[in-house]
C-alpha positions in Angstrom: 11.9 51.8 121.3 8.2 52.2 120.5 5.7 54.9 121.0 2.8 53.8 123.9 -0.4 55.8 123.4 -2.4 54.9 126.3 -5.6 56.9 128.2 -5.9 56.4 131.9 -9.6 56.3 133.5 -10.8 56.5 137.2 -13.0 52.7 137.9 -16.5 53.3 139.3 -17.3 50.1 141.1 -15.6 46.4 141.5 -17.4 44.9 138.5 -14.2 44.9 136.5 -13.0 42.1 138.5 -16.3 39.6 137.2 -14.6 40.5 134.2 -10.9 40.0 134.7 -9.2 36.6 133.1 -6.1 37.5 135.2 -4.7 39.4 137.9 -1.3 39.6 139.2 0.5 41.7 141.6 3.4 44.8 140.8 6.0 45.7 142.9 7.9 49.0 141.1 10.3 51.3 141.8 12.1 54.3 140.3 15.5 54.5 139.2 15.2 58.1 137.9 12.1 60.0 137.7 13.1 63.0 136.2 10.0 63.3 133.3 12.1 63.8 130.1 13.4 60.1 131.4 11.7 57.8 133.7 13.7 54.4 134.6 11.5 52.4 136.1 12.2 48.6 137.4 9.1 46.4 137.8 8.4 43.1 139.4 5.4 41.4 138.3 4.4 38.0 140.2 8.6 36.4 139.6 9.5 38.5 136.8 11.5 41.9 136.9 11.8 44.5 133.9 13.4 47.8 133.4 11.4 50.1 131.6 13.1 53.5 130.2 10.1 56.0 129.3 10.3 59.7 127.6 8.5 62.7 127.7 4.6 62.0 127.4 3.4 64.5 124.8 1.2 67.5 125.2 -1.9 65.9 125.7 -0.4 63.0 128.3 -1.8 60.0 125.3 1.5 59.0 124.0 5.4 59.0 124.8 8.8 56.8 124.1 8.8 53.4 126.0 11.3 50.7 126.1 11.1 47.6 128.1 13.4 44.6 128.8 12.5 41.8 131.2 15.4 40.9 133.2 16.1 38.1 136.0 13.7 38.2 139.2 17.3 38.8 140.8 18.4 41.5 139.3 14.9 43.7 139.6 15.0 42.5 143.4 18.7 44.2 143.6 17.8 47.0 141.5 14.4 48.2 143.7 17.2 48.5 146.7 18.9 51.2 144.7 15.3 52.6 143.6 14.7 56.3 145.1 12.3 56.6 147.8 8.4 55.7 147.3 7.8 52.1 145.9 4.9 51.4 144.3 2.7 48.2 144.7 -0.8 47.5 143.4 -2.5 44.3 142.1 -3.3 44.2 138.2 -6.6 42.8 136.3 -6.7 42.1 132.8 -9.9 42.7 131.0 -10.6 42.2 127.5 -13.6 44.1 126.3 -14.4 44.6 122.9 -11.5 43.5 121.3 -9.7 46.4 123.5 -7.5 44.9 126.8 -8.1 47.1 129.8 -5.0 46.6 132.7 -7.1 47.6 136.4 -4.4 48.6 139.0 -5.7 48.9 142.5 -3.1 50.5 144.7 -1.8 49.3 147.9 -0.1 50.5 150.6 -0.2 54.7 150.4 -1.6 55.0 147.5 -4.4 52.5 148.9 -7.5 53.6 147.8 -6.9 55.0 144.4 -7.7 52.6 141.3 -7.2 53.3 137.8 -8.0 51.7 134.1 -5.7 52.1 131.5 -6.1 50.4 127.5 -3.3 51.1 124.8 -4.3 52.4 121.7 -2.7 52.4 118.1 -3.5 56.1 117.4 -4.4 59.3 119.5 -7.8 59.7 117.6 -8.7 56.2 118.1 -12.1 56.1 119.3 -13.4 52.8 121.8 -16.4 51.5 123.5 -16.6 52.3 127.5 -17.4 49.3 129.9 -19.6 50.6 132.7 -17.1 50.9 135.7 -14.6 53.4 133.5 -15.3 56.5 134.8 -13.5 59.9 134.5 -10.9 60.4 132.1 -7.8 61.7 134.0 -5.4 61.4 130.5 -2.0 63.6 130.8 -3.8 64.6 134.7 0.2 64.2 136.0 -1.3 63.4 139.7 -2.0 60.0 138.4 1.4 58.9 137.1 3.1 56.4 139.1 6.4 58.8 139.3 4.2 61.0 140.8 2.4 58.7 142.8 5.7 57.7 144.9 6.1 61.4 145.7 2.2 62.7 146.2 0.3 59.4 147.5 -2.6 58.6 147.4 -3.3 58.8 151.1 -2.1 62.4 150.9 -4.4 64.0 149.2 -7.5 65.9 150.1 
């Protein structure tokens, strides 16, 4: 089990993608999405994962996360058991400034809404911006994909 620190940003425009050395497309679902323990199983392109995550701190910057990639079969059985709400968004991968910044643009209900994320190895760990990351919405809960399944996108006002 590690700790993931991680701030999430609003995108400003498309540029992101001029910048992008890959992109790949996300299928999730939820297993349990209870905050204190979010089990989370993930298809990315022909590869599934089960991701178990804790309680993000105060702040919303860091919280437990454990991952294990498991067969493309497995994932595909387990998002059939997944509570209601799947998630699925295309990702872009952009290295800037010896930082990697992961784009997801939503699909489906949550179509619409796309958000930059970059991992950090501390909270007070300070990084350039690129010029398409715009607001900061950090610990905002609204933006969590757990809470994305139950509050989409397409919902709000």
């Amino acid at each position: 089990m590690a700790i993931e620190i991680e701030r999430k940003f609003l995108v400003l425009n498309d540029n992101y993608k001029t910048e992008s050395y890959k992109s790949y497309n996300i299928k999730q679902g939820f297993l349990n999405s209870d905050k204190n323990r979010i089990v989370r199983v993930r298809i990315t392109d022909n590869k599934g994962f089960i991701t178990i995550k804790g309680l993000s701190s105060t702040n919303g910057l860091s919280r437990y996360e454990w991952e294990h990639e498991i067969s493309l079969k497995d994932a595909e059985s387990l998002l059939k058991l997944c509570e209601p709400g799947i998630i699925e968004k295309k990702r872009y991968l952009i290295n800037f400034k010896k930082y990697l910044f992961e784009i997801d643009v939503f699909l489906g209900d949550n179509k619409g809404l796309v958000i930059a994320e970059v991992e950090l190895k501390s909270e007070s760990e300070t990084f350039d911006h690129p010029s398409w990351l715009g607001k900061e919405v950090t610990g905002d809960i609204k933006y969590y994909n757990a809470e994305l399944k139950n509050n989409p996108f397409k919902n709000w006002a």
